[in-house]
PAVOTOR-99699 format. One line per field, with one value per residue: residue number from 1; residue in three letters; x, y, z of N, C-alpha, C in turn. Coordinates in steps of 0.001 Angstrom, whole numbers. Atoms other than C-alpha are relative to their C-alpha. Last residue first. Layout:
BEGIN
pos (NUM|...)
code (ala|...)
n.px (X|...)
n.py (Y|...)
n.pz (Z|...)
ca.px (X|...)
ca.py (Y|...)
ca.pz (Z|...)
c.px (X|...)
c.py (Y|...)
c.pz (Z|...)
This chain:
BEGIN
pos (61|60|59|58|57|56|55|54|53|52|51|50|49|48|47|46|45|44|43|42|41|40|39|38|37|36|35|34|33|32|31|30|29|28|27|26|25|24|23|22|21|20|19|18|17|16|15|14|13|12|11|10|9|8|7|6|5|4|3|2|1)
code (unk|unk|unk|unk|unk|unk|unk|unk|unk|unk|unk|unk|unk|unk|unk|unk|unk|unk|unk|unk|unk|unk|unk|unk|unk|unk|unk|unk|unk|unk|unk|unk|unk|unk|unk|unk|unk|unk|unk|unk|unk|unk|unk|unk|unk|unk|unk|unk|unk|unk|unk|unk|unk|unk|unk|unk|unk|unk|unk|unk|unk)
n.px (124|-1328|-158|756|-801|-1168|590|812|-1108|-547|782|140|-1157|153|704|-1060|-788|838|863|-1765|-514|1218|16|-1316|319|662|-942|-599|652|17|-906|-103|1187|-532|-963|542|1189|-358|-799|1311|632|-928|-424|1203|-367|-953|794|1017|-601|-919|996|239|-1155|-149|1422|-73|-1458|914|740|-830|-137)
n.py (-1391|-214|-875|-1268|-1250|-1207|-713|-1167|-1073|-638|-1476|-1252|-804|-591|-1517|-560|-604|-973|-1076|-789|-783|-1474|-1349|-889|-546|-1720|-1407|-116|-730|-1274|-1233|-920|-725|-1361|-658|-871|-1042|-1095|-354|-653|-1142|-928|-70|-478|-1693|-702|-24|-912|-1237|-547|-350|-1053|-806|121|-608|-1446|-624|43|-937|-1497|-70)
n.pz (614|-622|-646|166|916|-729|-1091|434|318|-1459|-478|720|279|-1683|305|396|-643|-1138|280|-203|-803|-378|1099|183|-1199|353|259|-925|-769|708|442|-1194|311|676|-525|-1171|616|465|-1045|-1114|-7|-613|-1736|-855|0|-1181|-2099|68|-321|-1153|-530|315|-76|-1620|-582|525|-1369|-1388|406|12|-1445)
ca.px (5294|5455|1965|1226|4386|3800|322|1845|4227|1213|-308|2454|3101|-381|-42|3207|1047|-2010|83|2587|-1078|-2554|645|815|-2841|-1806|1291|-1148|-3327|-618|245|-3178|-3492|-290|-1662|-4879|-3214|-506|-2287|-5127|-1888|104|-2653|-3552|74|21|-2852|-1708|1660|-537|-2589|671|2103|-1050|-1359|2320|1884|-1153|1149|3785|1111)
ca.py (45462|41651|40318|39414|37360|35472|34384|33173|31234|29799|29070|27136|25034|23718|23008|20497|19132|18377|16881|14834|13535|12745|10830|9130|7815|6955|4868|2923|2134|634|-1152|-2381|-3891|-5455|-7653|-8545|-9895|-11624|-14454|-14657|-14422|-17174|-19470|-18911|-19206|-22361|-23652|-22851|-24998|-27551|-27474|-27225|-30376|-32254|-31674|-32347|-35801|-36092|-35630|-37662|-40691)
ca.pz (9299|10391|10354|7144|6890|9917|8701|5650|7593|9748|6230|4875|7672|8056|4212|5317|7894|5926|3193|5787|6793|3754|2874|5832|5163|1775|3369|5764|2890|877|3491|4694|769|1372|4036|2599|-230|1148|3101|180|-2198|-749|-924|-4419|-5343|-3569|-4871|-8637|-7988|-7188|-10616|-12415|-10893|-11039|-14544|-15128|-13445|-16000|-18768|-18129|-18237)
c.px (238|-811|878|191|-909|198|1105|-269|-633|1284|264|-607|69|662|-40|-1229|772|1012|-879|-566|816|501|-921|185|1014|-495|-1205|695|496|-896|-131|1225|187|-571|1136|1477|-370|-542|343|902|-1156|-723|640|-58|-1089|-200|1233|-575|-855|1025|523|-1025|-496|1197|-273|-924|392|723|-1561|-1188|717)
c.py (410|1589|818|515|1057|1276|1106|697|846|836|335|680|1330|1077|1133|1240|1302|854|1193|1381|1130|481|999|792|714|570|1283|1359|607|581|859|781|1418|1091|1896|1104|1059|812|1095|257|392|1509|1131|625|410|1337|664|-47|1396|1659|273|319|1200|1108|350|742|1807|807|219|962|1268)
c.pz (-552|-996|306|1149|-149|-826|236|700|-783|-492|718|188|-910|31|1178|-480|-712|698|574|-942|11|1064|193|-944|462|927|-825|-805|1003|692|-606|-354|1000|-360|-243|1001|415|-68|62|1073|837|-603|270|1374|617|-357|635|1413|-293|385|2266|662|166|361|1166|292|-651|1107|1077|100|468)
């Protein structure tokens, strides 16, 4: 009998995790997407930067 009630146990505490990962899942997914999108940005910016100070430096005399 123990051993049923254990079955049940373990098969419960597999629905939850389930659960809490389709909730999660999707959620953390958008984060990490969020921060590689900030990252391409701060990349774009910070090259931006480097060629407009390049620029400066070819034009000075």
């Amino acid at each position: 009998m123990p051993n049923i009630k254990q079955e049940e146990q373990k098969e419960r505490h597999q629905q939850k995790i389930a659960e809490y990962q389709r909730e999660v899942g999707p959620q953390k997914q958008k984060e990490q997407e969020n921060q590689d999108v900030q990252k391409e940005i701060r990349k774009k910016q910070a090259h931006q930067k480097k060629q407009e100070h390049n620029d400066n430096l070819c034009q000075s005399p």
